[in-house]
N, C-alpha and C positions, 0 to 999 in steps of 0.2 A: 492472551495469557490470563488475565483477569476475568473472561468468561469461564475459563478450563478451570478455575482455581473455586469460582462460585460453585460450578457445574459437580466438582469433587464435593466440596463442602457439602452440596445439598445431598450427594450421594450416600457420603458418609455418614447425615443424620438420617436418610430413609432406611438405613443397615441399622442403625442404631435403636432406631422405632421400632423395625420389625423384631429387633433381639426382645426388647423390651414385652414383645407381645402387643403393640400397638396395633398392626396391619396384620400378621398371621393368625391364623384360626389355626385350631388344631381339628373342627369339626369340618367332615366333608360337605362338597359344593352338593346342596338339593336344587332340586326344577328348573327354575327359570335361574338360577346362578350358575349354572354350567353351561357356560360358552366354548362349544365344540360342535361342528360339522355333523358329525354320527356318533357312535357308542356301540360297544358290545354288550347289547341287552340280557341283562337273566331275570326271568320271571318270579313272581312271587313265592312259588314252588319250587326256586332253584333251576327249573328249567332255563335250557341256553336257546334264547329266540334268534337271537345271531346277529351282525351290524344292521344297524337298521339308522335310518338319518333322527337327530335331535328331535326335530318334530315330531315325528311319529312315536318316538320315546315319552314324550311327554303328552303325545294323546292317549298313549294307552294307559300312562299311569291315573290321568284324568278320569277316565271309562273303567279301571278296576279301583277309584277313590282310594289312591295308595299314592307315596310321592317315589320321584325321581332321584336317588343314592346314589352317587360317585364313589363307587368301594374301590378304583384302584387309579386312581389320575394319573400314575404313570405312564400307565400300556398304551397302546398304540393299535385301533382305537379307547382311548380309555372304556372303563369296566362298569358299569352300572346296572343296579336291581333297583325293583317296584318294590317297596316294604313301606309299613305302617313307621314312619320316624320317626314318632315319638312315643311309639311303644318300644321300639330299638333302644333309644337312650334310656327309657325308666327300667329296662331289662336289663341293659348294659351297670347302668349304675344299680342296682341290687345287687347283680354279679361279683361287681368291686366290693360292694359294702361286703359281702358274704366271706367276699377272699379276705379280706382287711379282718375281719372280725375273725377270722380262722388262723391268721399269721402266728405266728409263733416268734419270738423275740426272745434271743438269749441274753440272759439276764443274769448278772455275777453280783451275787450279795456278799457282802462282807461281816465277818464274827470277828473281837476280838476279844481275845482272854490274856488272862497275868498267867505264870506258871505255879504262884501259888493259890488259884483260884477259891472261893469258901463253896461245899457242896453246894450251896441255896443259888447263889448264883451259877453256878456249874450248870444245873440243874435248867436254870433260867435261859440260860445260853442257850443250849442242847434245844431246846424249846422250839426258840427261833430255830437252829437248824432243822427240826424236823418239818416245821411249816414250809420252810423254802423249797425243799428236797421234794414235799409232797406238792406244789405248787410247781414242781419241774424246774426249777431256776440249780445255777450253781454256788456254792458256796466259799468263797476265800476266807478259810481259818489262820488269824496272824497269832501270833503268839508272840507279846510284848514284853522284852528282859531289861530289867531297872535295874541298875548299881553290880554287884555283885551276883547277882542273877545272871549275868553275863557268861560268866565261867563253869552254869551248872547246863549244858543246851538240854541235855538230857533230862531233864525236868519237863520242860517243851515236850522235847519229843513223845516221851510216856504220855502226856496229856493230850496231844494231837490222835497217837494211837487206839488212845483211851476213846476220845470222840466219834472217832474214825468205826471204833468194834459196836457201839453203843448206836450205830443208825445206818446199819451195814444191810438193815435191810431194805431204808428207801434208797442210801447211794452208796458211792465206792469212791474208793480216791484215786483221783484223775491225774494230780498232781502229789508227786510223795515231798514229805519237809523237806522244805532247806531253808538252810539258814541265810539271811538278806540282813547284814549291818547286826542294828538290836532286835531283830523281831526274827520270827521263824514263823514259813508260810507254807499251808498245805492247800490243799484245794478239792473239795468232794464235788460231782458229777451226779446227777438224780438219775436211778435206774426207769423213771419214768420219765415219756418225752415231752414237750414242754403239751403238745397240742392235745392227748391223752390226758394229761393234766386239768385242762382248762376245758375240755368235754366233761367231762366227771365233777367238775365245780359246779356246770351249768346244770348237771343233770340234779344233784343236788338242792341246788338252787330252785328249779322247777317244785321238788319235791316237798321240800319246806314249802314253798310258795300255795302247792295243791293242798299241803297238812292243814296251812291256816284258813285255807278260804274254808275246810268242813265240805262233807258230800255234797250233792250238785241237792237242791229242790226234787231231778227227777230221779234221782237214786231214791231220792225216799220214798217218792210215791211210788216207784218201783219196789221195792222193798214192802209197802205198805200193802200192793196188790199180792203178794205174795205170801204175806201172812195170813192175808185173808181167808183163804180157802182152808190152809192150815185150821187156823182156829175151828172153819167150820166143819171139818174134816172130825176134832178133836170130843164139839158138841156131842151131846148123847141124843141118841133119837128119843121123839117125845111114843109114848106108849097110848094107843086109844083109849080113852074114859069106858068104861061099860056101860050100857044103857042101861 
């Protein structure tokens, strides 16, 4: 009983370890770590060589200086290709970076205004909203009633609508007012999507970046061969002296 009770114990921290990431890998078995009999070989080129025994899997990848890939440890025999694998991973991780860098992430910013707002701040407000909107993110417009304010909503409202007509060309309202306790909440929607957005920032960005570096060196001297002829083109021919 006391062996069964160790025997679980040690079991339960080996589950534990592996949760942890101690013992599992997430990356597949290469070369000499895959212990299996045979393999269903695919070639460099994707070609299917067919079951052929471990050994011979691993002399040929030896002979075309490529490693040994376990792309499917499942199958029965499991699945493996000759590829370069650490060109695989620096390939794979760009891929990731690319997608990651291209994500798109909805994003809900929030505005808040009084109902009696002063134009300057109005003005200021409106501001931020059209940066968000063009940044492709959404906007949650609250509208906040003090004291007696309570009983006019309709002041809100006008104001919300008022917001609403005034940037109707980068968004549209996603969510119409309503009233929540003291505040009243609308919510505009950018007619551009977030990932259109953030291509056109970069593209921008490049743009300034190319303004300030100034033409390249061989633009000039490109440029400079170009005038040259001009100019000599423009010269007057010289007339002969007379003897």
């Amino acid at each position: 009983m006391v062996f069964n009770k160790r025997r679980y114990a040690a079991v339960r921290q080996a589950v534990a370890w592996c949760y942890r990431g101690g013992s599992i890998s997430a990356e597949p078995r290469i070369n000499d770590r895959i212990r299996v009999p045979e393999v269903r070989l695919v070639g460099p080129s994707g070609e299917q060589v067919g079951i052929v025994p471990l050994a011979k899997a691993l002399e040929l990848a030896q002979e075309y200086d490529l490693d040994l890939v376990e792309v499917a440890a499942t199958a029965r025999p499991p699945v493996c290709k000759l590829m370069d694998y650490g060109k695989f991973k620096y390939e794979s991780a760009m891929k990731a970076r690319e997608a990651r860098k291209n994500q798109a992430h909805t994003v809900i910013k929030e505005m808040k205004l009084r109902p009696k707002i002063d134009p300057h701040d109005y003005d200021t407000k409106k501001g931020h909203v059209v940066r968000f909107l063009k940044q492709g993110d959404k906007v949650k417009i609250t509208i906040m009633f003090r004291g007696r304010e309570q009983s006019r909503p309709e002041l809100g409202f006008r104001l919300l609508q008022r917001l609403a007509s005034d940037v109707e060309e980068l968004g549209f309202i996603e969510s119409n007012p309503k009233q929540d306790g003291r505040n009243m909440i609308m919510v505009l929607g950018p007619h551009k999507k977030k990932t259109e957005a953030m291509a056109e920032a970069r593209e921008a960005q490049a743009a300034r970046k190319a303004e300030r570096q100034g033409p390249t060196p061989d633009a000039e001297s490109e440029g400079d061969t170009a005038e040259a002829p001009a100019a000599a083109a423009e010269a007057p021919a010289e007339t002969p002296s007379e003897a």
